[in-house]
N, C-alpha and C positions, 0 to 999 in steps of 0.2 A: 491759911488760904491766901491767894492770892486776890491785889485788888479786883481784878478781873472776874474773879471766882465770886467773891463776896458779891459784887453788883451787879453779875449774872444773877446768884441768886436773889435778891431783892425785886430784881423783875421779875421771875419768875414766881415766887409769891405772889405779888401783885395780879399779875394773870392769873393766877388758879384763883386767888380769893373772887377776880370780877367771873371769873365762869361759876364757882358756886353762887353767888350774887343772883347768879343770871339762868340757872341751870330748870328752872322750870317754866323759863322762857323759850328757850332753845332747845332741849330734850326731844318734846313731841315733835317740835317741826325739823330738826336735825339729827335724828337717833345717831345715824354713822357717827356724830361727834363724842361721844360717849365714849365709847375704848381708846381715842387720845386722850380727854379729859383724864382718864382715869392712869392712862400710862404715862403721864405725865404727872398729875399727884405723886403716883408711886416714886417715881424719876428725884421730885423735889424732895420727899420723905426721907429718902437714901441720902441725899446732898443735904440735909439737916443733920444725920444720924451722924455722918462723915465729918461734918463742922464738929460737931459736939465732941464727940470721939479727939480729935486732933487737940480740940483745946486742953484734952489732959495730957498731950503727948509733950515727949522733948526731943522729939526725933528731927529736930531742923535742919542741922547738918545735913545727916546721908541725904533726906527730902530735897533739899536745894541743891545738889549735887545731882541727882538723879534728874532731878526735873531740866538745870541747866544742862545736861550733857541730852535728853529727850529732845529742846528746845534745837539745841545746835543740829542733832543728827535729821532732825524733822528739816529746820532751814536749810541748810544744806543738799538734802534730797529734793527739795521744790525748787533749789536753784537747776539741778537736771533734768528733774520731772520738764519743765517748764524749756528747756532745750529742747528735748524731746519730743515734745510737742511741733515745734519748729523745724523738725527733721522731717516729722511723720508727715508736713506739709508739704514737703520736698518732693517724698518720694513715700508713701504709705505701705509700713510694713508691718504683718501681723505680729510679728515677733516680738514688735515694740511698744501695742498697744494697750496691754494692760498696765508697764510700767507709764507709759506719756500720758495714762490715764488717771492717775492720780489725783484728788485732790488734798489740799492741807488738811480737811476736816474727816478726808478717808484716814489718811497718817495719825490722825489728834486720838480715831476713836482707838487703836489698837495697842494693845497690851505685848509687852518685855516679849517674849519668845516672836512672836507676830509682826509686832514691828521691826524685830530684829532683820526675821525674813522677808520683809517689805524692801528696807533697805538694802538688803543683799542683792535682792530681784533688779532693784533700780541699777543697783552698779554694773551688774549681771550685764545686762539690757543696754548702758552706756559705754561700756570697754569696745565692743566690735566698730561703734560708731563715732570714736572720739574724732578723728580729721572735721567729720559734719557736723561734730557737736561746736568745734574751736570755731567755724565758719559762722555759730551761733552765738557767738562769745561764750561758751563755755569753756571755759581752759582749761587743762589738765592742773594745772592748780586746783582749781574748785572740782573735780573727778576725786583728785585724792581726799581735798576735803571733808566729801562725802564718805572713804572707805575709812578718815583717820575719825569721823565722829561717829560713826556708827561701833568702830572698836574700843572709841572711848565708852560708849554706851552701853554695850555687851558684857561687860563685869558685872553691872550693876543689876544683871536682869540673874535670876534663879539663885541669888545667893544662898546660902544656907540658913535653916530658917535664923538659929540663935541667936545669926548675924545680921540679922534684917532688925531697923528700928521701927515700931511698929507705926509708927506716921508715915514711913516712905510709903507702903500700899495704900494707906487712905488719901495722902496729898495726889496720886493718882489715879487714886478714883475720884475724888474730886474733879480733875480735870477732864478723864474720861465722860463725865454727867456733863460738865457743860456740853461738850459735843454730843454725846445724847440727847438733853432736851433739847439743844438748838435743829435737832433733826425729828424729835416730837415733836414740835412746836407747828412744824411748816403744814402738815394737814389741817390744822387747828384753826394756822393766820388763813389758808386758802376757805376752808368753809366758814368762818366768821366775814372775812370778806365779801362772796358772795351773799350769806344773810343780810349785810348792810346795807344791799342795794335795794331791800324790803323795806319800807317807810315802818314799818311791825319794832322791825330787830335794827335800825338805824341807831337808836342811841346806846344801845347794849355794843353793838362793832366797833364804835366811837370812844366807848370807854374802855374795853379790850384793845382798841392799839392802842390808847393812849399808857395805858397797862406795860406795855410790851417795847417800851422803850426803855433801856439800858442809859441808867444813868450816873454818876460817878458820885458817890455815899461820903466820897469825904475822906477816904483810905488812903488816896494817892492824890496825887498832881491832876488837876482838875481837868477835862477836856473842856474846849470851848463852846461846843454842843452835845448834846447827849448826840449818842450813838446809836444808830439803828440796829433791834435785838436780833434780826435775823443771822 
């Protein structure tokens, strides 16, 4: 895993242990909170199961390979997406707006054939508009960019199985959970939020975002502040 992975999940632990902590405090006065608490247990259970799993694996190669060529065809597409955008300002056309519509974390959650077609869609979507897109600094350099990462990317999706190390699918699904819970999460921070502003449930909200900060474990190069989990 990666260090990002790792200290996502350490937060996320963190939060679920303060919601069990707290869970018969909050219950009766917040029931809707209940089916996130719980799809997000599930969410971390899987992201344990996945750590565990990997640590008997030896699939690092193809795994960083996959993931580095995911990394490039994702950046790469947000550098258009994000043009795109810029165009639809211009002159707003429907035709463009589910690619200009994108975000990182819509790209993060989609899986080998999906993202494939995501990407195609983007390029799709920027061929007809390149003169507006150059006008955006977009350059046909970074056009190709996007169609030579996503080809680099496309081998690597439906191999055969024999030929698959079996760490490549779990390092992303791995990565697919952090964008999952970070998209559980957000009803969770909104109605604990709202509880907090009760004098009741004030120190329980208090300790749940203090929970909910993303901090760096000691795996990598240290940030100067911990990072906001959202």
């Amino acid at each position: 895993m990666t260090d990002e992975e790792v200290n996502y999940r350490a937060m996320a632990r963190q939060a679920v242990q303060k919601l069990t902590d707290y869970r018969k405090l909050w219950e009766p006065a917040a029931p809707r909170l209940l089916p996130d608490y719980l799809k997000v247990q599930q969410l971390l259970a899987d992201f344990d199961a996945v750590g565990k799993t990997l640590a008997g694996t030896g699939s690092q190669g193809y795994t960083d390979a996959k993931d580095r060529a995911e990394d490039a065809a994702v950046a790469a597409a947000m550098r258009v997406v994000k043009g795109l955008r810029n165009v639809q300002l211009n002159e707003y056309r429907p035709e463009l707006a589910k690619a200009a519509g994108y975000q990182k974390s819509d790209l993060d959650r989609l899986r080998d054939e999906n993202l494939v077609k995501a990407l195609e869609a983007i390029a799709a979507a920027a061929a007809p508009v390149a003169d507006e897109l150059l006008a955006e600094r977009v350059t046909a350099r970074e056009l190709t960019a996007l169609t030579e990462t996503a080809d680099a990317y496309r081998p690597l999706v439906g191999t055969p199985r024999g030929q698959v190390l079996a760490g490549s699918t779990l390092r992303t699904t791995g990565r697919k959970l952090v964008a999952q819970l970070r998209t559980a999460f957000e009803p969770l921070d909104t109605r604990m939020d709202s509880l907090g502003e009760e004098e009741e449930f004030a120190a329980m909200a208090a300790e749940y975002k203090k929970a909910r900060r993303v901090v760096d474990a000691g795996h990598g190069p240290a940030n100067d502040a911990a990072a906001p989990a959202a």
